[in-house]
VOPAGU-2260 file (C-alpha; in pm, 1 decimal, decimal comma):
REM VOPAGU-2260
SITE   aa  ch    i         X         Y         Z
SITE  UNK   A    0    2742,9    2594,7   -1541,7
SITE  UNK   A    1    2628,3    2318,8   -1342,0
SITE  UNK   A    2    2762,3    2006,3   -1592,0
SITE  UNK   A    3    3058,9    2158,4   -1608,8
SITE  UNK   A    4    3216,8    1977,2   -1288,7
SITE  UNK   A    5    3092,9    1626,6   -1290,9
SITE  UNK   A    6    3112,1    1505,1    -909,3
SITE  UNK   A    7    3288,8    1164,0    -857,7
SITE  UNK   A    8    3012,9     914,9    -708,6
SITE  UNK   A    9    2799,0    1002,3   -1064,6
SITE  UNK   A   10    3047,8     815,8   -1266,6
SITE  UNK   A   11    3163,5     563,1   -1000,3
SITE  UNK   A   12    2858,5     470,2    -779,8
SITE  UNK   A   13    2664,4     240,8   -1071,8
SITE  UNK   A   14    2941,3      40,4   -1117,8
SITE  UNK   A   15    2958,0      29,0    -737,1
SITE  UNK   A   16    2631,4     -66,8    -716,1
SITE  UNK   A   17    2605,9    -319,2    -965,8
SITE  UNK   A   18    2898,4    -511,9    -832,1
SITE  UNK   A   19    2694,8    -506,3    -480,0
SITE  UNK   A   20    2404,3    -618,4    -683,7
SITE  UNK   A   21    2627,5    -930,8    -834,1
SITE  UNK   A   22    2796,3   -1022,1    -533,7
SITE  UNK   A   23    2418,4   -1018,1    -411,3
SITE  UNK   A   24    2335,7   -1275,3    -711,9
SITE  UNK   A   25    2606,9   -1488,1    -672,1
SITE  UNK   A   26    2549,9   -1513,1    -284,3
SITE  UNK   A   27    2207,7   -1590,5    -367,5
SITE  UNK   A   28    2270,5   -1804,9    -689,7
SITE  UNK   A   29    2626,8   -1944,3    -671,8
SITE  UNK   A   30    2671,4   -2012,5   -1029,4
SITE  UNK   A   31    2983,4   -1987,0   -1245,7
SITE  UNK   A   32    2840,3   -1689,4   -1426,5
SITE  UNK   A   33    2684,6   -1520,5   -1160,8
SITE  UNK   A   34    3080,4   -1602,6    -992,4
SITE  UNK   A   35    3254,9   -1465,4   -1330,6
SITE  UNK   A   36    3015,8   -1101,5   -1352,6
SITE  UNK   A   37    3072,1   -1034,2    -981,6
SITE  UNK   A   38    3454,9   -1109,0   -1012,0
SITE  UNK   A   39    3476,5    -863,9   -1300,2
SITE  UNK   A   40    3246,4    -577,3   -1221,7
SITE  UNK   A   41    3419,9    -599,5    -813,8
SITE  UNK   A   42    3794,6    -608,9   -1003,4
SITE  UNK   A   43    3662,1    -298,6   -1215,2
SITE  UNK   A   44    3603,2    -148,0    -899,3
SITE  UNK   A   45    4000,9     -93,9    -851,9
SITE  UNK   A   46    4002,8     128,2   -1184,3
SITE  UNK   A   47    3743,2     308,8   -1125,3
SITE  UNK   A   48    3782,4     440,8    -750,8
SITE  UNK   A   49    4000,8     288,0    -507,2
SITE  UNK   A   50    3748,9     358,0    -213,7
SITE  UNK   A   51    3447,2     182,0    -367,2
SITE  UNK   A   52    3710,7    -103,3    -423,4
SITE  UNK   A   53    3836,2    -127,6     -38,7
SITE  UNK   A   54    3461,1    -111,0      83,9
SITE  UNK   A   55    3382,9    -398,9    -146,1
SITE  UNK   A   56    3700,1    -604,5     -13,4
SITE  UNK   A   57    3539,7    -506,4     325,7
SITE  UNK   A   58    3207,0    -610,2     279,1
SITE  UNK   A   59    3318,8    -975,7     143,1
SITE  UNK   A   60    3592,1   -1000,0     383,5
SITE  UNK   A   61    3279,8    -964,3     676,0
SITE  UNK   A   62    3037,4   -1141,3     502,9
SITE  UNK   A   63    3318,5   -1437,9     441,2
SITE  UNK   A   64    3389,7   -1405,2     839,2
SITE  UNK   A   65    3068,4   -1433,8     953,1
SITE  UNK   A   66    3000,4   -1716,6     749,6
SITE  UNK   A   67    3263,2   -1913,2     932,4
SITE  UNK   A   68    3128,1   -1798,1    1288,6
């Protein structure tokens, strides 16, 4: 029975990945929309697992740092 226990980063990680993806975008591309998609799919981080969420928060809290430096 190897479906029958779905591990955790199968459901979560593409939603992980494509808010690293928009953040990417909008970084990239800093356009309204690009700004509304990564807001959304990085909020619907904190629904789907918390952890993906904080390492999100991390990642833009250093990239936002290191753009002041």
């Amino acid at each position: 029975m190897p479906l029958a226990r779905i591990e955790d980063p199968l459901i979560t990680l593409p939603v992980f990945l494509a808010a690293l993806l928009a953040f990417y975008i909008f970084w990239n591309k800093p356009k309204r929309s690009n700004a509304i998609i990564a807001a959304v799919l990085s909020g619907l981080l904190a629904y789907t697992y918390l952890h993906h969420w904080l390492t999100m928060m991390v990642i833009i809290g250093a990239v936002f740092v290191l753009v002041l430096l």
